[in-house]
KEMAR-205401 format. One record per atom (N, C-alpha, C): z, x, y. Coordinates in steps of 0.2 Angstrom, whole numbers, plus 5000, padded with zeros to 4 digits. Atoms other than C-alpha are relative to their C-alpha. Last residue first. Layout:
% residues N
ZXY
...
% end
This chain:
% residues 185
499950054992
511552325276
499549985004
500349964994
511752385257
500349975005
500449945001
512252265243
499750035007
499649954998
513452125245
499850085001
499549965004
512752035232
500350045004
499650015005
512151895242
500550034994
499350024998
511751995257
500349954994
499549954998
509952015255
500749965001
500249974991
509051865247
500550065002
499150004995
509151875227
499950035007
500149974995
507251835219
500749995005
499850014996
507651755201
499950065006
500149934996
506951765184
500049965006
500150014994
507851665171
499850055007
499849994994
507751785157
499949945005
500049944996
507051745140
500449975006
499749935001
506851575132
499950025003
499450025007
506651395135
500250064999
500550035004
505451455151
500649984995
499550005007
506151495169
499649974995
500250045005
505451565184
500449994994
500949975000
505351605204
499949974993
500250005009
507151535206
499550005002
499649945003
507651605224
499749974995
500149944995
506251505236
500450064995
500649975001
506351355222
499850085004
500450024995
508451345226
499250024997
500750035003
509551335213
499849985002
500350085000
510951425224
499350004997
500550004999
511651595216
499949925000
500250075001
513351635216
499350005002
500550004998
513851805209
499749935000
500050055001
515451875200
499449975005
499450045000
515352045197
499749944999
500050014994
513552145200
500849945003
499749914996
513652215183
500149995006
500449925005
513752045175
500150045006
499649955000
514351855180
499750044995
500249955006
513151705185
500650075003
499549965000
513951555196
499750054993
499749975009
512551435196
500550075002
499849935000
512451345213
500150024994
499749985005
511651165213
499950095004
500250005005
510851085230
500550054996
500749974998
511251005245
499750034995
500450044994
512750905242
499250034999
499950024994
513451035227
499549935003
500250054996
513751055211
499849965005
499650054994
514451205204
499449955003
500450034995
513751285188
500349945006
500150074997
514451395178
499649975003
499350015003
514451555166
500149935000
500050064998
512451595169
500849984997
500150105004
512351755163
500349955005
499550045005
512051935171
499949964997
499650045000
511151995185
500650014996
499650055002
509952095175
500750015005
500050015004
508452185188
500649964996
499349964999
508852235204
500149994994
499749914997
507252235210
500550004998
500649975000
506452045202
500150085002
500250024993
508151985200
499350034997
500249934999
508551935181
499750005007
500150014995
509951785174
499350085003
500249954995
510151775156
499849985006
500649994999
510651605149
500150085005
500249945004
512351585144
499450024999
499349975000
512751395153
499850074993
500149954996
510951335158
500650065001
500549955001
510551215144
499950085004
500249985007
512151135144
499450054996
499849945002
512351145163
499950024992
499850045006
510751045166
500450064996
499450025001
510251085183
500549964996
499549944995
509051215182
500549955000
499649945006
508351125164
500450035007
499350025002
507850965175
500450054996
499449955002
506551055184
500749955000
500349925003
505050955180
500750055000
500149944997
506250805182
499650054996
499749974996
506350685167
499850045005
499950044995
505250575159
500550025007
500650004999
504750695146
499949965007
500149954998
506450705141
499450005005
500749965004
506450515137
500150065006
500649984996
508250485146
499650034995
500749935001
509750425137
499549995004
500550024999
511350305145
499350074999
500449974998
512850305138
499450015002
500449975004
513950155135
499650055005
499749945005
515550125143
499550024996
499349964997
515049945151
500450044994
500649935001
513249875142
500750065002
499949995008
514249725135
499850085001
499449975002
514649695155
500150014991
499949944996
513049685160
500650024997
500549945000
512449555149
500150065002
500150005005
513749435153
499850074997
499349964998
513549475171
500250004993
499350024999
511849405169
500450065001
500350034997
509949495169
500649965002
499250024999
509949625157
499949965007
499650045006
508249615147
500649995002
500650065006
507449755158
500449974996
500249965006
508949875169
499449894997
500350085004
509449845186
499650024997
500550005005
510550005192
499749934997
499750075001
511950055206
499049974997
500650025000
511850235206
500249924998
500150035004
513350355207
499349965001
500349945008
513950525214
499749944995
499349975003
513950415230
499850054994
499750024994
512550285233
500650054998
499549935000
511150295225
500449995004
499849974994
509750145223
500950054998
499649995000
509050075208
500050025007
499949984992
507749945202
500550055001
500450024999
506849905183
500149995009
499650004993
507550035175
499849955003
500349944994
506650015158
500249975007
500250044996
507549955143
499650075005
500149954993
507950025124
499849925007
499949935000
508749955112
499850045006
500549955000
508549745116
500450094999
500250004995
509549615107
499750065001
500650044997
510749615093
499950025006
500250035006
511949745086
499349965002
499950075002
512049835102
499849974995
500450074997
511650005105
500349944997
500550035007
512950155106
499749935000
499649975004
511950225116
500949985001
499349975000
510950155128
500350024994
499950005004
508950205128
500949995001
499349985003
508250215143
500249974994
499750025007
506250225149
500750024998
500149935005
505950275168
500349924994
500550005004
505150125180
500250054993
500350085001
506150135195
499550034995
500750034996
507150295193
499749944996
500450065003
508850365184
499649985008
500749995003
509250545188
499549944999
500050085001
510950555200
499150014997
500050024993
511250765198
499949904997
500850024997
511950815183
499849975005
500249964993
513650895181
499450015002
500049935000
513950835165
499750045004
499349955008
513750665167
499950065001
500349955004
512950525181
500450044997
499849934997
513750395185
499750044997
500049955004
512950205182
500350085002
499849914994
513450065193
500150034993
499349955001
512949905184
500050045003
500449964997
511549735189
500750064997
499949935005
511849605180
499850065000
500549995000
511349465194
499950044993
500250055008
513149425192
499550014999
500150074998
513749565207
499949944992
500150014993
514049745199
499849935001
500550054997
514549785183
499949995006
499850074997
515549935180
499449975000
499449995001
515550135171
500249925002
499750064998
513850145163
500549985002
499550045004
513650325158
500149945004
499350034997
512350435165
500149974993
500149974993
510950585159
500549975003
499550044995
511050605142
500050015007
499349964996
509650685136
500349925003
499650044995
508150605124
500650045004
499449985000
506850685114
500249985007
499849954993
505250605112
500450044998
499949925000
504350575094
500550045008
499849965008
504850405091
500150084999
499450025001
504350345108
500750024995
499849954992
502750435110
500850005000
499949935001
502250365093
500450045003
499550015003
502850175099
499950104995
499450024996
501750195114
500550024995
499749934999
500350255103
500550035004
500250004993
500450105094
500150075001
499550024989
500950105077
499850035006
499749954994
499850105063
500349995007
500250024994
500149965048
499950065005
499750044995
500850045032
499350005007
500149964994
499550065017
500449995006
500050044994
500050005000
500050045006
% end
């Protein structure tokens, strides 16, 4: 017996790879709208249109949704998801986590995704190894990775101007402006 072939939609779907990116932490009004927070020291990620997955999923009813409004307000994101539509509905989705197709994320979601970026070699273009990637601070304007090696302790803003490149492996290679390491005059 031969099975049916699945859409190319539900291929894409099957083969992603998904990141956590928030957690559902309230409902908001009755319309079923929630306030999602983003996790692990990730910036606010969810957009109109992206595909999610919550986790863990409901016995009945839909698996995945797609954003279908949001706005940002704080370290948080107030969210209207497909298929959710009361308060009812909203409040089953409260405490669960919320995946992102990979593929649907920022080009540079790896800069600020401490899990991928904690023990990563760092290298300038002149000053060669930095060191590693320890932490990563959070800021307003943009992420700071806190790399430690022969130059001590070392903040560096994940700015495109200073990150030049990064790929799954090898060295993040970065351009460090004068006076960050304290170097010269």
């Amino acid at each position: 017996m031969e099975l049916p072939s699945r859409s190319r939609y539900w291929d894409k779907v099957l083969r992603s790879r998904y990141r956590c990116i928030a957690r559902v932490t309230k409902t908001h009004g009755r319309r079923g709208e929630v306030v999602a927070d983003a996790v692990h020291g990730l910036p606010l990620l969810l957009r109109e249109d992206m595909h999610v997955t919550l986790v863990p999923p409901e016995l009945k009813g839909p698996r995945g949704h797609v954003v279908t409004s949001e706005s940002a307000g704080g370290s948080a994101q107030l969210v209207s998801l497909s298929g959710v539509y009361d308060i009812d509905a909203a409040s089953r989705l409260v405490g669960r986590w919320v995946l992102a197709r990979q593929d649907e994320l920022p080009g540079d979601f790896e800069l600020h995704d401490p899990r991928s970026l904690v023990g990563r070699e760092v290298e300038d273009a002149e000053l060669g190894s930095l060191g590693s990637v320890c932490d990563l601070l959070v800021g307003p304007a943009n992420d700071v990775w806190v790399v430690r090696g022969p130059y001590g302790e070392v903040l560096i803003p994940a700015v495109e101007p200073i990150v030049r490149s990064w790929n799954d492996e090898g060295p993040i290679l970065v351009r460090v402006p004068e006076g960050i390491l304290g170097l010269g005059g």
